[in-house]
DOMARKE-515483 format. One line per 10 residues: number of its first residue (from 1); their letters; for each residue x, y, z of C-alpha. Coordinates in Angstrom, 3 decimals, padded with zeros to 6 digits. Last residue first. Layout:
N
NUM	A	X,Y,Z  ...
***
This chain:
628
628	XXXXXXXXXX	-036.829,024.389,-004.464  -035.917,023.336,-000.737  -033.747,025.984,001.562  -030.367,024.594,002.288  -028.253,028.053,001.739  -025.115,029.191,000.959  -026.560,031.416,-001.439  -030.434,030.765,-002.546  -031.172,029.940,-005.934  -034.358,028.054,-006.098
618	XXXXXXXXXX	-036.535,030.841,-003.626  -034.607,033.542,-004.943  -036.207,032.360,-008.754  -033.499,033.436,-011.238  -033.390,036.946,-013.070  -030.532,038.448,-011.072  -028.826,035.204,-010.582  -029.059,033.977,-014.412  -027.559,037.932,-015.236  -025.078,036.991,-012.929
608	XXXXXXXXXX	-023.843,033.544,-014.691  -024.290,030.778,-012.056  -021.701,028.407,-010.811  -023.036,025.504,-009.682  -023.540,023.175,-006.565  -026.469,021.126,-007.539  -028.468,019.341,-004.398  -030.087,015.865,-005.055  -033.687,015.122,-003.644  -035.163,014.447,-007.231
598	XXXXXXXXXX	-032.705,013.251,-009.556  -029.325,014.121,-011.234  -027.860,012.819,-014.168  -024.542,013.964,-013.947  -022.479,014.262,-017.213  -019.706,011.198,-017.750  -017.287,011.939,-020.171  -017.458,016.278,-019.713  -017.415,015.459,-015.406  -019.242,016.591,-012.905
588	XXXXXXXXXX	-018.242,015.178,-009.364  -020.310,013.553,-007.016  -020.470,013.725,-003.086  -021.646,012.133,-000.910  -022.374,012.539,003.652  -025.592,013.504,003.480  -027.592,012.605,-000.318  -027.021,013.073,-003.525  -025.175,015.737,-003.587  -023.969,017.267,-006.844
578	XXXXXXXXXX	-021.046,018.729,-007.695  -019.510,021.719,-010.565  -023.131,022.760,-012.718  -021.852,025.227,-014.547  -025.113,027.467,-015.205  -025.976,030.107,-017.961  -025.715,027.247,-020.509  -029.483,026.318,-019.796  -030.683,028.260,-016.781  -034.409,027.577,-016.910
568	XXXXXXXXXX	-034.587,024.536,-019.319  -031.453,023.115,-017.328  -032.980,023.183,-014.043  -036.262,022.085,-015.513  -034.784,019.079,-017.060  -032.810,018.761,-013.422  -036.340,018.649,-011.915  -038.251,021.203,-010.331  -041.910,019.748,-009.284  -040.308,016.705,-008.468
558	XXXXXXXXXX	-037.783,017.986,-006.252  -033.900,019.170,-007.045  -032.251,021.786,-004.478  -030.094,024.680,-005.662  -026.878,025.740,-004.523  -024.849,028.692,-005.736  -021.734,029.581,-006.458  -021.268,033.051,-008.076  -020.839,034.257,-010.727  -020.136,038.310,-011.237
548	XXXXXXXXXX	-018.039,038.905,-013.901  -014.505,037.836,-012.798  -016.176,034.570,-011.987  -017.047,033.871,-015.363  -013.607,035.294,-016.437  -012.258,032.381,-014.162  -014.221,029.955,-015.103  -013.344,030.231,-018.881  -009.649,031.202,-017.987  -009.491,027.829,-016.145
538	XXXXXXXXXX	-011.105,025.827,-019.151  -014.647,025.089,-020.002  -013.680,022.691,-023.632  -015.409,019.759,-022.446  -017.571,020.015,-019.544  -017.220,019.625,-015.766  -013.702,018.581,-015.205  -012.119,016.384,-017.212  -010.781,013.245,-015.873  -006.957,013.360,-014.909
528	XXXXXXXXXX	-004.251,012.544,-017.238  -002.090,009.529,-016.818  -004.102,006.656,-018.333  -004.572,008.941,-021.053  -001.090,009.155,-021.893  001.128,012.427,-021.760  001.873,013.585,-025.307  -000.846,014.725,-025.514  -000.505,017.444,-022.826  001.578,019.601,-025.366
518	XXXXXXXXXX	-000.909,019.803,-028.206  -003.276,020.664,-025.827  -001.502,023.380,-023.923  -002.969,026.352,-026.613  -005.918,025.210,-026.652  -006.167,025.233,-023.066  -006.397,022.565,-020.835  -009.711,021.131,-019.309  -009.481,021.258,-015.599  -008.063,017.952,-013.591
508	XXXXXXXXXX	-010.274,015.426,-011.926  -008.306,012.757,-010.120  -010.853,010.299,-008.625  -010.852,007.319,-012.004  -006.899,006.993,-011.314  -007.043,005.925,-008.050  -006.720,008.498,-004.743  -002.595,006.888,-004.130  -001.587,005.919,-007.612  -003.511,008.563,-009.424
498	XXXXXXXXXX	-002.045,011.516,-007.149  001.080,012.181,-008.853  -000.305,011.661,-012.567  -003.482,014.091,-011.391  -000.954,016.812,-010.046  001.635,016.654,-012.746  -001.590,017.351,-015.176  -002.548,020.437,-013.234  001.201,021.569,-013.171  000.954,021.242,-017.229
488	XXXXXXXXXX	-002.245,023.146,-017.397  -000.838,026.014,-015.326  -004.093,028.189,-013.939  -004.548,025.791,-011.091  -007.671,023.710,-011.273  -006.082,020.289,-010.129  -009.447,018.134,-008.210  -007.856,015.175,-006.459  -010.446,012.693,-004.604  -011.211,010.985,-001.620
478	XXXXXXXXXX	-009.476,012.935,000.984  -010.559,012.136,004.844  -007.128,010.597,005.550  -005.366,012.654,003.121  -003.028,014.130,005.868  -000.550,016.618,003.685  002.778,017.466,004.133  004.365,014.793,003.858  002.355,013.710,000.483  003.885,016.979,-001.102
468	XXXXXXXXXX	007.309,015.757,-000.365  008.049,015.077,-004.630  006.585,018.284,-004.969  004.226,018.252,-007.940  001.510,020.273,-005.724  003.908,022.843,-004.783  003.643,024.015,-001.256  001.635,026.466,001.090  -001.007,023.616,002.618  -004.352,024.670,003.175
458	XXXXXXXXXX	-007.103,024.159,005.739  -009.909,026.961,004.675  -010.893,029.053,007.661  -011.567,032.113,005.541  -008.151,033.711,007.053  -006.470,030.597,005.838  -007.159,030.571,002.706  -006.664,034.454,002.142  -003.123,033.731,003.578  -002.425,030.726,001.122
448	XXXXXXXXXX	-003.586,032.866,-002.038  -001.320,035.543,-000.988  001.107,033.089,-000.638  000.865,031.725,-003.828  002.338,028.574,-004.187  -001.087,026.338,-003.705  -002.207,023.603,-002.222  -006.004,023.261,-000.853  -007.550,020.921,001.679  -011.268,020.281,001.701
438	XXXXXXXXXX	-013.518,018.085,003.847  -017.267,017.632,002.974  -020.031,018.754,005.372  -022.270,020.744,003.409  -020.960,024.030,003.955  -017.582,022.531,003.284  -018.197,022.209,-000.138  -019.299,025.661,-000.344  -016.036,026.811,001.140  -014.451,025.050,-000.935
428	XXXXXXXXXX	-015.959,026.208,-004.234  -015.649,030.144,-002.790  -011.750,029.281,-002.140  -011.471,027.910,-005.369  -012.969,031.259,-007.133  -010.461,033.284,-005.326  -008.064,031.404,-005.754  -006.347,028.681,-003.706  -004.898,025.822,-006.023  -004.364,022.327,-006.662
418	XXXXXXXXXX	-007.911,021.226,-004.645  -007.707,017.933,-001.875  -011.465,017.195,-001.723  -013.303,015.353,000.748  -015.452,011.871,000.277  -013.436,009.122,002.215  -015.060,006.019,001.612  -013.896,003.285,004.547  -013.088,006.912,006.878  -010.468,005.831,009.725
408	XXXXXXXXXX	-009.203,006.298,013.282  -012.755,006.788,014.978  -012.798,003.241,016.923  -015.944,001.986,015.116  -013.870,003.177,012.048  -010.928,001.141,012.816  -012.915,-001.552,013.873  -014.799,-001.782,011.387  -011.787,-001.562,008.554  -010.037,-003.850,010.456
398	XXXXXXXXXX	-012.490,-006.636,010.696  -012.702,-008.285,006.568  -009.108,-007.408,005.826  -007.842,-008.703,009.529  -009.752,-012.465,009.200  -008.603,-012.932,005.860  -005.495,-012.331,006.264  -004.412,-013.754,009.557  -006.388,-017.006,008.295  -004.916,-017.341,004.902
388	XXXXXXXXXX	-001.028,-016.866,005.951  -002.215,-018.500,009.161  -002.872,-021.810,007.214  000.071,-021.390,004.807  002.387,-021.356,008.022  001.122,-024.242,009.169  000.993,-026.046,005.979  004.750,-025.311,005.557  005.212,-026.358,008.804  003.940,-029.536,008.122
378	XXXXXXXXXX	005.621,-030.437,005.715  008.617,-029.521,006.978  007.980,-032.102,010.084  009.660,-034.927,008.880  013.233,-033.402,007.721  013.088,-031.690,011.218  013.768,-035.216,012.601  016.205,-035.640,010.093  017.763,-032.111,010.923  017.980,-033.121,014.242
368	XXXXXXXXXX	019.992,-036.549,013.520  022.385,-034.826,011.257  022.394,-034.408,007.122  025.481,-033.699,005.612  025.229,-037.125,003.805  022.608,-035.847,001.673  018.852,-036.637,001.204  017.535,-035.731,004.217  019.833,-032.299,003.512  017.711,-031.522,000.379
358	XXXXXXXXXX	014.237,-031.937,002.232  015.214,-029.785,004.612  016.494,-027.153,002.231  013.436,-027.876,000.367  011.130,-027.089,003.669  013.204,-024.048,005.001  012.706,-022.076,001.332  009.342,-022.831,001.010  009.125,-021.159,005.083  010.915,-018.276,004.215
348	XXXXXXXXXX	008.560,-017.679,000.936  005.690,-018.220,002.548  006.380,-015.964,005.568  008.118,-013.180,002.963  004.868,-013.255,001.190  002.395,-012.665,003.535  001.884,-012.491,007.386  -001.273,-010.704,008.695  -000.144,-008.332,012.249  -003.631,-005.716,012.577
338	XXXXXXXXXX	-005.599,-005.953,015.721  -002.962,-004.657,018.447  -002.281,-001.717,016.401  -006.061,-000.719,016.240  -006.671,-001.289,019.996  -002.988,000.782,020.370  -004.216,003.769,018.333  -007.733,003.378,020.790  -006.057,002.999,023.632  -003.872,006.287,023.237
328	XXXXXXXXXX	-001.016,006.188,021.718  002.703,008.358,022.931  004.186,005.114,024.437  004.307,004.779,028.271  003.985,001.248,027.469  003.954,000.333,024.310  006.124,-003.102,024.053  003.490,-004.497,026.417  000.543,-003.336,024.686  001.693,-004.701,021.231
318	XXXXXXXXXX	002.965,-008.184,021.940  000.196,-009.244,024.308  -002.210,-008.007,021.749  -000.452,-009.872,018.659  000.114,-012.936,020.781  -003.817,-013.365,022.207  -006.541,-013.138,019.969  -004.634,-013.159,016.502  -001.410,-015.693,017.560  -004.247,-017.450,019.354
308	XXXXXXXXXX	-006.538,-018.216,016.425  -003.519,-018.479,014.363  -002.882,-021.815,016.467  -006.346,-022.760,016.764  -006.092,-025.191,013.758  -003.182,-026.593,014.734  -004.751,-027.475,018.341  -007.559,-029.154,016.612  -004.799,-031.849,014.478  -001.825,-030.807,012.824
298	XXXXXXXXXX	-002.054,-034.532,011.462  -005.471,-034.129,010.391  -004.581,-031.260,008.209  -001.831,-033.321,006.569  -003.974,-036.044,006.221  -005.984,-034.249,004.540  -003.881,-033.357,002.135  -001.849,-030.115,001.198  000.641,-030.650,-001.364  002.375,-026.966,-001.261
288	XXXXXXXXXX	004.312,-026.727,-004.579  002.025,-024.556,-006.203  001.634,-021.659,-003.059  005.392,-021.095,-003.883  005.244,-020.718,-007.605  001.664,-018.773,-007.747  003.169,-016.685,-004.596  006.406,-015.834,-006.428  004.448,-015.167,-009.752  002.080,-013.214,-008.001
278	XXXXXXXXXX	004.557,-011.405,-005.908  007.181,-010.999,-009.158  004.797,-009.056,-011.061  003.053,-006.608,-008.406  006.627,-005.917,-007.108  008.073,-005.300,-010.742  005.268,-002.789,-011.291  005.939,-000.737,-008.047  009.479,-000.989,-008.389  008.790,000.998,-011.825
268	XXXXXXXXXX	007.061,003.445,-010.078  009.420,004.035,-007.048  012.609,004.549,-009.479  010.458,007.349,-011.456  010.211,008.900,-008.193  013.993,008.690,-006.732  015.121,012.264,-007.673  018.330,013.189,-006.503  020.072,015.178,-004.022  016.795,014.487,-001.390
258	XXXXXXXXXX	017.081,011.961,000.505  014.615,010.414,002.536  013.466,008.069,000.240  016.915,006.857,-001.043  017.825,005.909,002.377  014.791,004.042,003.503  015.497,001.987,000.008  019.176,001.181,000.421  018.536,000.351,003.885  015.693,-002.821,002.860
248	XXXXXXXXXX	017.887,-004.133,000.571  020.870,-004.551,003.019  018.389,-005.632,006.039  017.297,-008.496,003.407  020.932,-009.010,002.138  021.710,-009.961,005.957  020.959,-013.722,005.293  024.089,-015.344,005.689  026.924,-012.262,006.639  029.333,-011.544,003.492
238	XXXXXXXXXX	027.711,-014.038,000.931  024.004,-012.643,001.743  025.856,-009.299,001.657  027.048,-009.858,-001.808  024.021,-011.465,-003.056  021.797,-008.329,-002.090  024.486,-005.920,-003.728  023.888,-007.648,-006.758  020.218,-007.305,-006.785  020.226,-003.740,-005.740
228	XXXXXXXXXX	022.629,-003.084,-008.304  021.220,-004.364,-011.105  017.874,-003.010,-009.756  019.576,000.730,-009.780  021.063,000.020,-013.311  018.208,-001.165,-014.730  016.035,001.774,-013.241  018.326,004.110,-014.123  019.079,003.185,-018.071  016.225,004.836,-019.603
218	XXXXXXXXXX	017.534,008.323,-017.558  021.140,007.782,-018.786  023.256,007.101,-015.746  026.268,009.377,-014.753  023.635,012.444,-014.233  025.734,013.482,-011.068  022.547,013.662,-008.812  021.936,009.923,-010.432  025.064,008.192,-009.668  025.905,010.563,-006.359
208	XXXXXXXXXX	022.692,008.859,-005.147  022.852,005.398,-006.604  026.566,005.288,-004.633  024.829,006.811,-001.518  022.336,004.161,-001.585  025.334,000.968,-002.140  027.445,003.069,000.813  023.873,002.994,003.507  023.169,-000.356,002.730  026.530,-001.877,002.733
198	XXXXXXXXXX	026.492,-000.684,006.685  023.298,-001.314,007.466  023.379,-004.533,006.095  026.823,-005.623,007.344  026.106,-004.475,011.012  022.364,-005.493,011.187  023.765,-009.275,010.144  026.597,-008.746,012.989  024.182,-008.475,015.381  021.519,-011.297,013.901
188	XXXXXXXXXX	024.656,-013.608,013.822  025.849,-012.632,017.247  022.183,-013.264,018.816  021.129,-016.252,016.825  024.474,-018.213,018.025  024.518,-017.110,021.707  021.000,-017.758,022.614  020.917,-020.984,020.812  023.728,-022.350,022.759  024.319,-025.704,020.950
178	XXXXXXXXXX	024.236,-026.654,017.306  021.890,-029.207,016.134  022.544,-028.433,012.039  018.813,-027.970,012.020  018.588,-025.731,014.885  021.656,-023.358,014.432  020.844,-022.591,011.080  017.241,-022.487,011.531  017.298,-019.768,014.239  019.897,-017.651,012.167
168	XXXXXXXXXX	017.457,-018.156,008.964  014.549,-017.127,011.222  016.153,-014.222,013.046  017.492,-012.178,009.325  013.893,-013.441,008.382  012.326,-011.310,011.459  014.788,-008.595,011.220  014.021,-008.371,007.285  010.429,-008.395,007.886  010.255,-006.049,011.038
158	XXXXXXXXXX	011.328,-002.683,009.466  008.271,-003.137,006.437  005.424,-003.600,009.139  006.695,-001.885,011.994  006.812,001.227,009.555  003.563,000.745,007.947  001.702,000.055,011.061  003.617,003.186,012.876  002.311,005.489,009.823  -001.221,004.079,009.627
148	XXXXXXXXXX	-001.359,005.235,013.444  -000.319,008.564,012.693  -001.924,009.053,009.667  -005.051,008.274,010.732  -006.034,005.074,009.126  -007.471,004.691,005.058  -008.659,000.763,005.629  -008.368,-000.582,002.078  -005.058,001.597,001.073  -003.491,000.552,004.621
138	XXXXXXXXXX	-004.726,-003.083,003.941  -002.702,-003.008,000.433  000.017,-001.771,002.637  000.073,-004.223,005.126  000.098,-007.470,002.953  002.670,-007.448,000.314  004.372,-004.866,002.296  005.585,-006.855,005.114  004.387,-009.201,008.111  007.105,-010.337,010.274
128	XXXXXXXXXX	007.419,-012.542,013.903  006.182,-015.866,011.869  009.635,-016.987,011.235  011.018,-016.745,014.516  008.010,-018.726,016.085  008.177,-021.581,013.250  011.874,-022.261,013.807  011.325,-022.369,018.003  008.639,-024.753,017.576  010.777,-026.734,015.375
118	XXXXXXXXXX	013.061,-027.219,017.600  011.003,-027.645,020.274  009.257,-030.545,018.796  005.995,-028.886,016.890  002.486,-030.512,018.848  000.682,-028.036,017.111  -001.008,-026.930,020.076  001.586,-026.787,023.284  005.018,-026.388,020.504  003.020,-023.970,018.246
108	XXXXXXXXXX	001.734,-022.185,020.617  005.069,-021.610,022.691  006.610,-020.719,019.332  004.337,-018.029,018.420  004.351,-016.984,022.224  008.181,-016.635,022.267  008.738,-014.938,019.059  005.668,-012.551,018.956  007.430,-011.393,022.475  010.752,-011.171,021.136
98	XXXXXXXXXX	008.914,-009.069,017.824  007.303,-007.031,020.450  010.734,-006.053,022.676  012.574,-004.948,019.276  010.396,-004.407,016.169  007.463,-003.471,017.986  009.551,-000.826,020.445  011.806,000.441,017.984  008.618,001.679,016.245  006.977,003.105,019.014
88	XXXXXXXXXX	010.317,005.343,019.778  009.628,006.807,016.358  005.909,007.808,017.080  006.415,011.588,016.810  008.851,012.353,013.721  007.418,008.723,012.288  006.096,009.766,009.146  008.818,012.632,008.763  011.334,009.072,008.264  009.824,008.567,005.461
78	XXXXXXXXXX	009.194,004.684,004.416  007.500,003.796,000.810  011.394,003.189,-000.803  012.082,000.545,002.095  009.093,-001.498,000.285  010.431,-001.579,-002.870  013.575,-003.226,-001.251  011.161,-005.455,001.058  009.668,-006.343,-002.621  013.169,-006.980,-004.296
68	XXXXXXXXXX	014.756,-008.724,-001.343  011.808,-011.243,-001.458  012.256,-011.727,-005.812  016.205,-012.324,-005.082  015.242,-014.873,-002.359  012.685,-016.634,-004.093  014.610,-017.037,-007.592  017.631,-018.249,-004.968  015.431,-020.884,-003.526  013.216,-022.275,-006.324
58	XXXXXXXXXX	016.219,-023.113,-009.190  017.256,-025.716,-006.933  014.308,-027.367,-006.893  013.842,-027.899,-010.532  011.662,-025.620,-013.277  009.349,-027.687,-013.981  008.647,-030.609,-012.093  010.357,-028.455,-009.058  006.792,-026.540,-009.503  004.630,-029.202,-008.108
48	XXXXXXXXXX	002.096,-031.466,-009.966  000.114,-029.841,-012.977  -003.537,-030.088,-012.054  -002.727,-029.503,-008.213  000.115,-027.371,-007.910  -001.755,-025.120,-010.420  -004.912,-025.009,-007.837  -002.788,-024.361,-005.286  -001.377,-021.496,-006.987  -004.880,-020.231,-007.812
38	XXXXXXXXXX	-006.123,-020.307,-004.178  -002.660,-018.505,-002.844  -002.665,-015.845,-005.694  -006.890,-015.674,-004.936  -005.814,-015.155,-000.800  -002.898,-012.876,-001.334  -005.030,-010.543,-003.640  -007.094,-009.628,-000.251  -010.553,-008.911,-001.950  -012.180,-005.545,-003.126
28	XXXXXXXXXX	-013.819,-007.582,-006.009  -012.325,-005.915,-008.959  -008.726,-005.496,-007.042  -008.850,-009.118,-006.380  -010.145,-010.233,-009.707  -006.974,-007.643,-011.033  -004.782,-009.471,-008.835  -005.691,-012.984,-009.108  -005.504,-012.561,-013.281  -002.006,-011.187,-012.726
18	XXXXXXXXXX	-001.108,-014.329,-011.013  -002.885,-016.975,-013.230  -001.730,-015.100,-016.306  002.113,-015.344,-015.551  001.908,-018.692,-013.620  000.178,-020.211,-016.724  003.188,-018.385,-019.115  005.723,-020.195,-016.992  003.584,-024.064,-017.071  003.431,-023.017,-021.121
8	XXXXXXXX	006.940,-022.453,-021.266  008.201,-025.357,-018.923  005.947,-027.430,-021.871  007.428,-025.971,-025.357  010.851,-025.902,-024.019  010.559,-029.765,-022.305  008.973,-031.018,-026.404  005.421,-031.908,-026.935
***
């Protein structure tokens, strides 16, 4: 078997292997950085390391580009309305918190991993960030307050450039034995914040006045916008030595919060790419780690408990001394001082430290220090691996308890966000909320809005397709989308805007009319909502019903009046919308998947009058909790 035929099959194994770790991940509810990091070693293992392959030199700048892609990505999930209240916080983590994370990172890993100073110093600037590969898919798991989530996501995304920006300086000046460490790190990181903001903020008004001008085809924006991301990157990396993180990162905090052009098609397809190139990245990275035992037995007890410490002690110290006086109260800063997992751009860093290491061993350049460094790559490779695995696992299994034991967070959110405020949506959410279930409406009409509002209904007076609708509304006890608006189309921008945040399987939309239908097919499947209720019952359907004298009404299932009997008595007379099965859940009636309710469940339905005024009171009882 030929080189082509081989590299290919050892590329097309990293393919599978990483998107099969995500979708087992997402399948299981498991970190995906733990499976990506089990399966890569598990490559490296059966078919040796990756520079076998595809060559060491190749590694470095495929790593780089991929990390300035994701913390790119990453800069496009950042409003700056997230932060209107909390902004000083921010500064605070990634200024006086990172220098703390910085010092007691590399104090522990000098006193327990036994690290020379130098190294010490190296592993404590590189394990100050966290990013997007790890914090947001924790975010989506844990559902905070949006306050708090906010300042997690921000400190999260800002700090990763800074902290690699820090680490490269740091290793620069300590590998190549340079003197005044202060000095050195401090002007480069300075003037690496200059350049980046500065190209930053020209490449994202370039895009801008690209796309508000229409100079770009629309199937040519997202190539041309990651062409020029990309290129950018390696301009500013050749300008000022690492700054093409901060660069990246700029360009996407500015095209988020501006609003001459539309950025949201940009967002999904950065989306995809980041899900592709972190499993491949990780798959790569995690493959060329050689982890023995003696390698574990050289790091010894005290490497062991060094993530122990940067968990139990470095991440708290970090966070309640930089947030003093702060606007949090102890619970926010609990929360925040339990939640710091390193990812991607920690294992990627720290690959790309070990081979230039092990590249200057080998070459003439290399000094004394850097030989002595040289010897201890390995191991800071497994050290950072180690609390990779550790930091993650041990924050996806606890946060989530501890953010709800601390009342910042709901694991299975069960409210309703509804697209739309009449009449007959304002009696569905108010019986919704009768039973204890959360409801926001959205709606345009501010007639609607008022009569919302005056029935004690929280809703939101704003187009549900706006591309600033999730500003302006806190989905922290929202589970689920349900677009009944009388505008098919809007109802099926709803469901494809809210898929990627709710999940595709809890956006419900209404069924279209007949005379929309030929339209909405053109959308995909995967992009519509589910179907409300029954096939066919569209908004004019409901609405005439209502018109004529339904009404919502709940009825409570026993054995002596089952949902047979329910259906016997009322047959097509009754819409049945919910059921609850018991306190505290809520299901949704769908045409693909009917409800099958049992004894003990309570029907929410909308019931024909001429049902009402023959129906048992004693069953059908308005607003009311009273048994069948």
């Amino acid at each position: 078997m030929n080189d082509y035929v081989t590299i290919s099959i050892y590329l097309a194994a990293v393919l599978a292997l990483g998107i099969a770790a995500q979708w087992i991940a997402w399948w299981r509810k498991l970190p995906a950085i733990l499976l990506l990091l089990v399966f890569g070693l598990l490559l490296g293992w059966q078919a040796g390391p990756p520079r076998l392959w595809v060559g060491d030199k190749a590694i470095p700048p495929m790593t780089s580009l991929a990390v300035g892609v994701v913390l790119f990505e990453g800069g496009l999930s950042l409003r700056w309305r997230e932060i209107r209240e909390t902004s000083s916080v921010v500064v605070r983590l990634v200024s006086v918190g990172l220098l703390i994370t910085w010092v007691g990172a590399a104090l522990a890993a000098h006193y327990l991993a036994g690290f020379s100073w130098g190294l010490a110093t190296l592993t404590g600037a590189l394990l100050t960030v966290s990013g997007p590969t790890v914090i947001m898919p924790l975010l989506r798991q844990v559902r905070p307050e949006r306050k708090i989530g906010s300042v997690i996501k921000w400190e999260g995304i800002v700090n990763d450039p800074i902290g690699a920006v820090l680490a490269a300086l740091v290793f620069e000046v300590v590998a190549h034995g340079g003197g005044g460490l202060a000095t050195e790190w401090f002007n480069g990181l300075a003037w690496s914040l200059c350049v980046g903001a500065v190209l930053g903020a020209v490449t994202a008004l370039v895009i801008v006045e690209l796309l508000a001008r229409f100079w770009v085809p629309d199937y040519l924006q997202n190539g041309v916008i990651l062409s020029l991301v990309m290129l950018v990157f390696a301009v500013s990396n050749y300008l000022q030595h690492e700054s093409g993180l901060i660069t990246v990162t700029v360009i996407g905090v500015w095209l988020a919060n501006q609003r001459r052009a539309s950025v949201k098609h940009v967002i999904e397809f950065k989306e995809n790419l980041r899900v592709l190139l972190i499993s491949v990245l990780f798959i790569i990275l995690s493959s060329r780690v050689q982890i023995t035992m003696a390698d574990i037995n050289r790091l010894g007890w005290g490497g062991l408990l060094f993530p122990v410490v940067l968990i139990l002690l470095v991440r708290p110290l970090a966070v309640f001394v930089s947030t003093i006086g702060a606007p949090l109260n102890w619970r926010e800063k609990t929360m925040l001082a339990w939640v710091h997992p390193r990812g991607i751009v920690a294992a990627a860093v720290a690959s790309l430290f070990a081979i230039e290491l092990s590249q200057q061993s080998r070459g003439a350049e290399a000094g004394e220090l850097a030989a002595g460094l040289t010897g201890e790559g390995q191991q800071l490779v497994v050290l950072v691996f180690l609390t990779i695995v550790l930091t993650v696992t041990v924050y996806g299994l606890t946060l989530g308890p501890l953010a709800r034991r601390l009342g910042l967070s709901r694991q299975n959110p069960q409210g309703v966000l509804f697209a739309g405020a009449s009449p007959m949506i304002r009696e569905l959410a108010t019986a919704i909320q009768k039973e204890g279930f959360h409801t926001v409406l959205v709606d345009t009409n501010p007639q609607n809005v008022a009569a919302a509002r005056l029935a004690g209904i929280p809703v939101v007076y704003a187009a549900i397709g706006s591309e600033f609708i999730h500003d302006e509304i806190d989905l922290g006890d929202v589970g689920r989308l349900l677009a009944m608006t009388p505008n098919d189309e809007v109802n099926a921008i709803a469901a494809m805007e809210f898929a990627p945040e709710l999940g595709g399987a809890n956006v419900y939309q209404i069924a279209p009319s007949q005379r929309s239908q030929e339209r909405l097919q053109r959308i995909p499947a995967h992009r519509r909502g589910r179907v409300l209720f029954r096939d066919g019952l569209t908004y004019d359907d409901l609405q005439n019903r209502f018109a004529q004298g339904a009404q919502i009404k709940k009825t409570s299932l026993s054995k002596d009046f089952t949902y047979a009997a329910f259906r016997a008595k009322y047959g097509e007379a009754a819409v049945v919308l919910f059921a609850v099965p018991e306190k505290g859940r809520l299901i949704v009636n769908t045409a693909k998947t009917p409800l099958e309710p049992k004894a003990g469940y309570k029907l929410i339905a909308l019931i024909d009058p001429s049902a009402v005024v023959a129906g048992d009171s004693a069953i059908l009882t308005p607003a009311s909790d009273a048994p069948a």
